[in-house]
DSSP file (Angstrom, degrees, kcal/mol; ACC not computed):
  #  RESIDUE AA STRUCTURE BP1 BP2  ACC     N-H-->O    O-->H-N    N-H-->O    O-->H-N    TCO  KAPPA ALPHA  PHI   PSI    X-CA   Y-CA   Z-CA
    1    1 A X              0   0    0      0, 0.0     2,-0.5     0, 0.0     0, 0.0   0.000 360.0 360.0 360.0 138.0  -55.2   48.6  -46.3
    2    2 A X        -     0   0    0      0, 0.0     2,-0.6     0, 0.0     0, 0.0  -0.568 360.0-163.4-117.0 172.0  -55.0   45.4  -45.3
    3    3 A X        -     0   0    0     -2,-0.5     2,-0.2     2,-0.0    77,-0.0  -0.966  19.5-127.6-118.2 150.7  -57.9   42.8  -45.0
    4    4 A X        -     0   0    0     -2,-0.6     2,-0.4    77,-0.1    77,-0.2  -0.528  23.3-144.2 -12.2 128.6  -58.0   39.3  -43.0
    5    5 A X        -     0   0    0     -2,-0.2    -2,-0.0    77,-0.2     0, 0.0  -0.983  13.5-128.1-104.3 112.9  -59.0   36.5  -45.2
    6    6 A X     >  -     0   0    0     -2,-0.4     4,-4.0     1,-0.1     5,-0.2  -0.289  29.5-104.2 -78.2 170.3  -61.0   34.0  -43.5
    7    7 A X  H  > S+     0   0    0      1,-0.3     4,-1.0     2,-0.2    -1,-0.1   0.705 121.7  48.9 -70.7 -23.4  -59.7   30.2  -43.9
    8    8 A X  H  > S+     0   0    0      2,-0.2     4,-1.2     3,-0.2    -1,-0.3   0.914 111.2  50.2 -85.6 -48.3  -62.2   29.2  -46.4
    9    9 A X  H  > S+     0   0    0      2,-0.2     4,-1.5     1,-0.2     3,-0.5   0.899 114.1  43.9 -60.2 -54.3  -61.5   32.4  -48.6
   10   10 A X  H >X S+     0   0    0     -4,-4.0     3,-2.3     1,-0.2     4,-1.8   0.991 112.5  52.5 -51.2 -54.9  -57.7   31.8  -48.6
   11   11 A X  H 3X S+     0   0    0     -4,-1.0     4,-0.7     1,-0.3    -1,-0.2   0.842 107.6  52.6 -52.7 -34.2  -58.1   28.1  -49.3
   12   12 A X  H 3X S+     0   0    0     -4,-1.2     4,-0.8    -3,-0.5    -1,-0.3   0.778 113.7  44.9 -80.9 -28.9  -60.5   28.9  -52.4
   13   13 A X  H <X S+     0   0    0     -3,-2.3     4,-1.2    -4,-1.5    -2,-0.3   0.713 110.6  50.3 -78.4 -21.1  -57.8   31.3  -53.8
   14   14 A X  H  X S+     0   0    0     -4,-1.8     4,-1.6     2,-0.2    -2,-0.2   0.489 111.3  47.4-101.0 -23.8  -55.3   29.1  -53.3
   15   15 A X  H  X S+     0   0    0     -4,-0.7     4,-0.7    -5,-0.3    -2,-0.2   0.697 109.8  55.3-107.1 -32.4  -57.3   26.3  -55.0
   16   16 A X  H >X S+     0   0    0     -4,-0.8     4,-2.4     2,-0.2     3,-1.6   0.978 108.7  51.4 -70.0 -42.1  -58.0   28.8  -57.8
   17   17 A X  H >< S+     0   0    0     -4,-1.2     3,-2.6     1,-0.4     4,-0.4   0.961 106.6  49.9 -52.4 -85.8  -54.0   29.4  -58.3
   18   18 A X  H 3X S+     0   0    0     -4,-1.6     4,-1.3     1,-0.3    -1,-0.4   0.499 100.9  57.4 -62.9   7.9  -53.1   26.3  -58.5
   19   19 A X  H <X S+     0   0    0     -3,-1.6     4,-1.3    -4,-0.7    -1,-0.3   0.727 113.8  49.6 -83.1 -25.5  -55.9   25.1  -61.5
   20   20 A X  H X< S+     0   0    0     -3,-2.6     3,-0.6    -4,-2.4     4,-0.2   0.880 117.1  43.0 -70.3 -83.1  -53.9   28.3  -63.6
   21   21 A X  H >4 S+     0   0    0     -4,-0.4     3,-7.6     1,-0.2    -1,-0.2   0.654 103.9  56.4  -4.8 -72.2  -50.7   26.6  -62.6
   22   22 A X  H 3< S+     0   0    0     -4,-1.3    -1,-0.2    -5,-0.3     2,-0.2   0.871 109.6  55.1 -52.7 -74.9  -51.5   23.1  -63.2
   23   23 A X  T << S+     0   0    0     -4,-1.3    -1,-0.3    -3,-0.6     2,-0.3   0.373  90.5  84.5  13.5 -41.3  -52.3   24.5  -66.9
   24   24 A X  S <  S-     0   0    0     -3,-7.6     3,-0.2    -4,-0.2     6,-0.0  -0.630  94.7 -80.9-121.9 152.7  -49.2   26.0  -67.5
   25   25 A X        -     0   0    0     -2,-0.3     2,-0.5     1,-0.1     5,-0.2  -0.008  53.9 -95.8 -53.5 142.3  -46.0   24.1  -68.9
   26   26 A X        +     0   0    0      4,-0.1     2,-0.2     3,-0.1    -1,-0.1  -0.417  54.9 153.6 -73.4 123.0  -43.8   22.1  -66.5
   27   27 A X     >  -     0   0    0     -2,-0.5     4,-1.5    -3,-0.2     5,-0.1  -0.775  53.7-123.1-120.5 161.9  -41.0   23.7  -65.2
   28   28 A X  T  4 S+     0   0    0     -2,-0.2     4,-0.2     1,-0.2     5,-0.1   0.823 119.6  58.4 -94.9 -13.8  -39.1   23.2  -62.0
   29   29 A X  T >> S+     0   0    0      2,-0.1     4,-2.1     3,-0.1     3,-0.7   0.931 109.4  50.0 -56.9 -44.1  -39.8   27.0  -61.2
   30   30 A X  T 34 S+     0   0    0      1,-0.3    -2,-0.2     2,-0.2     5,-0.2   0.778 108.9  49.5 -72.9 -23.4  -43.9   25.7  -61.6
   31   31 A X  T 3X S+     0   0    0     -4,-1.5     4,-1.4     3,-0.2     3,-0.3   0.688 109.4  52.0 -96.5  -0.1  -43.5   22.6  -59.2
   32   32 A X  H <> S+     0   0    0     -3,-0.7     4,-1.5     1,-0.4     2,-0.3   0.880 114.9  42.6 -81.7 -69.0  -41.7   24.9  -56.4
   33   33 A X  H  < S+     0   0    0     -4,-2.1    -1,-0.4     2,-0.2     2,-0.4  -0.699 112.6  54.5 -84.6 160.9  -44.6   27.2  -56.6
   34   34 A X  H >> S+     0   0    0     -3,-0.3     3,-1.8    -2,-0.3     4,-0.9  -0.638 114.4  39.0 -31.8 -78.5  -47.0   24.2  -56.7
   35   35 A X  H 3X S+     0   0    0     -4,-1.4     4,-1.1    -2,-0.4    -2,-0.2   0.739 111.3  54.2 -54.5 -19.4  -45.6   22.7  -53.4
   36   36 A X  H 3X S+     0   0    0     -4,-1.5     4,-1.2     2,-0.2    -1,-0.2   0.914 117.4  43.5 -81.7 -15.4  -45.1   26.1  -51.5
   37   37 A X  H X4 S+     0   0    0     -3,-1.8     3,-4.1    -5,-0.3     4,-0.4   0.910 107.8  55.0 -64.9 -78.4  -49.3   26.6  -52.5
   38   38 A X  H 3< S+     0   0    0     -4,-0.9    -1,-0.2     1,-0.3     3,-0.2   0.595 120.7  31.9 -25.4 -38.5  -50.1   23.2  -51.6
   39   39 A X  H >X S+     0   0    0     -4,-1.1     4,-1.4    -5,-0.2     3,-0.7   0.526  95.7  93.2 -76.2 -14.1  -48.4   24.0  -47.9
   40   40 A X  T << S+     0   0    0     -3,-4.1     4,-0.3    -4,-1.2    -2,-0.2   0.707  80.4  47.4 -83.9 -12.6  -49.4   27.3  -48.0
   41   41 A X  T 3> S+     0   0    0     -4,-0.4     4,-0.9    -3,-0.2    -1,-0.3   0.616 110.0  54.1 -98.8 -13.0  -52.9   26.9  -46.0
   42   42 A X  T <4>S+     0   0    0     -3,-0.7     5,-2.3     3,-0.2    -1,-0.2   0.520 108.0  45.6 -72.0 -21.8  -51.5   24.9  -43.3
   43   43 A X  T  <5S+     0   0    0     -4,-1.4    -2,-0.2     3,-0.1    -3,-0.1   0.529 116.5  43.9-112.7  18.1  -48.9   27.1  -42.4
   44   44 A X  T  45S-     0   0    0     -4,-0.3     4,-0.4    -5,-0.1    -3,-0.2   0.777 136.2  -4.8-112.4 -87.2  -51.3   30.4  -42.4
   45   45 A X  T  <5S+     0   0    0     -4,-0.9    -3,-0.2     2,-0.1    -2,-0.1   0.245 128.3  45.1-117.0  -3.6  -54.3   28.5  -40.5
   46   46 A X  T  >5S+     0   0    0     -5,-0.1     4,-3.2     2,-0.1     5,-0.4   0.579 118.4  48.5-118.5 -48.3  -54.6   24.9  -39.5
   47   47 A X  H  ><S+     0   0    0     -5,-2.3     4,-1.0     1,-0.3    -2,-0.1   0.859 120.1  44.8 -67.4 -12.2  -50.5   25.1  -38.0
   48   48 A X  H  4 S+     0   0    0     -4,-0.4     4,-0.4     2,-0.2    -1,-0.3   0.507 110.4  54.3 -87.6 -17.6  -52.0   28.7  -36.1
   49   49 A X  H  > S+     0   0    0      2,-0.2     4,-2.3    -7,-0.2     5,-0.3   0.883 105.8  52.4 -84.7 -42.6  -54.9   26.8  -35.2
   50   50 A X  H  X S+     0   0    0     -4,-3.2     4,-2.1     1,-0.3    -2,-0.2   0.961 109.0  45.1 -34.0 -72.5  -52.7   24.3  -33.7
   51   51 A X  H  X S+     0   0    0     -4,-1.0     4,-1.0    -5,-0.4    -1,-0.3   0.436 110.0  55.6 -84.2  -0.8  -50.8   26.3  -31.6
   52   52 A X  H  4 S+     0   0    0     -4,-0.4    -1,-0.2     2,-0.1    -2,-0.2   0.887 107.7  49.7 -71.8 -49.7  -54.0   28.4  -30.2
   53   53 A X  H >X S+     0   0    0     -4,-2.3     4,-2.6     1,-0.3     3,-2.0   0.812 111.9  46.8 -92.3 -33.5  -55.6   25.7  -29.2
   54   54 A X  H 3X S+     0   0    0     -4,-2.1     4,-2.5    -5,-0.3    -1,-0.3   0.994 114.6  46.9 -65.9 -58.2  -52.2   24.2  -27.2
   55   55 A X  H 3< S+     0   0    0     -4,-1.0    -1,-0.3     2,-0.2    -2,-0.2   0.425 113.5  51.3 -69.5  20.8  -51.5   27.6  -25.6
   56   56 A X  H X4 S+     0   0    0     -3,-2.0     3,-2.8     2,-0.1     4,-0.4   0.506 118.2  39.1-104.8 -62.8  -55.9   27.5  -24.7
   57   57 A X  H 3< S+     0   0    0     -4,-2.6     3,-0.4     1,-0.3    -2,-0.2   0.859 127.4  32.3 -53.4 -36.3  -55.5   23.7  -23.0
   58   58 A X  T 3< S+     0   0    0     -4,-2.5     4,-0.3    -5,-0.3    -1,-0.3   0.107  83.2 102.5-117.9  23.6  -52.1   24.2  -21.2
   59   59 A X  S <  S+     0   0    0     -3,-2.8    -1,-0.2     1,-0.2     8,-0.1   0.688  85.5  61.7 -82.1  -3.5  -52.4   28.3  -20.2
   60   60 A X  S    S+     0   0    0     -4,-0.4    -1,-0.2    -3,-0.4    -2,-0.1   0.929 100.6  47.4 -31.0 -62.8  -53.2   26.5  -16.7
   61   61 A X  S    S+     0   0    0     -4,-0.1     2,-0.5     1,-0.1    -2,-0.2   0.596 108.8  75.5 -88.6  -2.5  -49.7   24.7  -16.3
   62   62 A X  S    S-     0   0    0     -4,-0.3     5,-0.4     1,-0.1    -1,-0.1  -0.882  79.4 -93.7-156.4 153.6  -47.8   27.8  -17.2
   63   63 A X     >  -     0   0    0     -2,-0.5     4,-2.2     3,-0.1     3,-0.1   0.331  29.3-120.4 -26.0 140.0  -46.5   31.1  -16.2
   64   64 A X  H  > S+     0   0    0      2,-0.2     4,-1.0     1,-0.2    -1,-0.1   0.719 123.4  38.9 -48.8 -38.1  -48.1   34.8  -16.8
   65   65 A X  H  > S+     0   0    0      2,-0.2     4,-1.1     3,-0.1     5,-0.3   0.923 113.1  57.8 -84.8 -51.9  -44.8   35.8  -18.9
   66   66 A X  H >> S+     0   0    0      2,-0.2     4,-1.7     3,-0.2     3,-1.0   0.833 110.7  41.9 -17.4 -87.1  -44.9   32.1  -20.4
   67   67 A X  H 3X S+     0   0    0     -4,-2.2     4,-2.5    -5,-0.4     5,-0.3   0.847 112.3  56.7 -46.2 -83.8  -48.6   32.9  -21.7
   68   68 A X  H 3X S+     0   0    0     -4,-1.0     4,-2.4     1,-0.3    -1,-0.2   0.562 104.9  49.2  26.2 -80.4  -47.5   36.6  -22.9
   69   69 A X  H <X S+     0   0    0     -4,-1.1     4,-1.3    -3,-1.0    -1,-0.3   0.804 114.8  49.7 -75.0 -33.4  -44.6   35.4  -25.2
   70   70 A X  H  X S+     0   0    0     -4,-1.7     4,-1.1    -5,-0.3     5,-0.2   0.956 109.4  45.3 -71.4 -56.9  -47.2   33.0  -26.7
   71   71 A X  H >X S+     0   0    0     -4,-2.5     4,-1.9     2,-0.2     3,-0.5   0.927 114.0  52.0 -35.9 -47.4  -49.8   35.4  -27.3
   72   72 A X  H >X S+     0   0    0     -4,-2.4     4,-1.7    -5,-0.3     3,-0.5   0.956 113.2  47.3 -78.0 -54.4  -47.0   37.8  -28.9
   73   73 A X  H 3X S+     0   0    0     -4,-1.3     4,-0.8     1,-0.3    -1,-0.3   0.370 108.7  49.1-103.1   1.5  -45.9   35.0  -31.1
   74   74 A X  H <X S+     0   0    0     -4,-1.1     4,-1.9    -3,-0.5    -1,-0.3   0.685 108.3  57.1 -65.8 -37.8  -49.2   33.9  -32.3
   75   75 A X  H X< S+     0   0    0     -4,-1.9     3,-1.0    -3,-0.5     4,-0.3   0.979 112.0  45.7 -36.4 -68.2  -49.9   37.8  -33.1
   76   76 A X  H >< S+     0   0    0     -4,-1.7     3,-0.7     1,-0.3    -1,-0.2   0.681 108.5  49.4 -52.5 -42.1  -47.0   37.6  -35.2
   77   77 A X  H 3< S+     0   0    0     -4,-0.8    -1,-0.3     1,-0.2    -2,-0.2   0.828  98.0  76.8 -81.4  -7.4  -47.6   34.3  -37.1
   78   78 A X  T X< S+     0   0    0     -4,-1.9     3,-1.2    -3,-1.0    -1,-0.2   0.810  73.0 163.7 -40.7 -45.3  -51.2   35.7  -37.9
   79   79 A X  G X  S-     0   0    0     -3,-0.7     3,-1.4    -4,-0.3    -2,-0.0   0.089  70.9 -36.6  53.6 174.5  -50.2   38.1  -40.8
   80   80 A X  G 3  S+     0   0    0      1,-0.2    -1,-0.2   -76,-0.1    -2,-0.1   0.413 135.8  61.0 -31.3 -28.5  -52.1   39.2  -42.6
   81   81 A X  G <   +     0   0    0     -3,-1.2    -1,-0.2    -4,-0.2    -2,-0.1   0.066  68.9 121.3-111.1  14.6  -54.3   36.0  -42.8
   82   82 A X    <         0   0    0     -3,-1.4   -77,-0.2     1,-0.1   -78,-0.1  -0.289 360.0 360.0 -86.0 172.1  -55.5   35.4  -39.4
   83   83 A X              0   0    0    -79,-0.1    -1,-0.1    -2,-0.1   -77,-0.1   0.627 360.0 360.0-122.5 360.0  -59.1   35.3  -38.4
């Protein structure tokens, strides 16, 4: 089953992950998985946030189909991790 994480919840796991990390001996496998965490809460909620908020201010200027294919591709970047 899957569950929706609100932004605060991810961000707190995400914060917990990297303190193990930081811990554990440097390797160039551990600093890849440091930067994809360190990105990982912008591109699950703040870059979705982004792109709600454009298709809210400009669903005026633009087409019924337009809107549609935006809606559908917001679904999509949601995952698992939308709110």
């Amino acid at each position: 089953m899957v569950h929706k994480l609100s932004s605060s919840a991810y961000q707190k796991l995400l914060e917990e992950n990297l303190a193990w990390l930081l811990k554990q001996p440097r390797t160039l496998e551990r600093q890849h998985i440091i930067e994809i965490i360190k990105e990982s809460h912008y591109w699950h909620y703040e870059h979705l946030t982004l792109l709600q908020s454009l298709v809210k201010d400009y669903a005026n200027n633009i087409t019924l189909p337009q809107l549609a294919k935006l809606q559908e591709l917001i679904k999509k970047l949601e995952g698992p991790h939308g709110d």
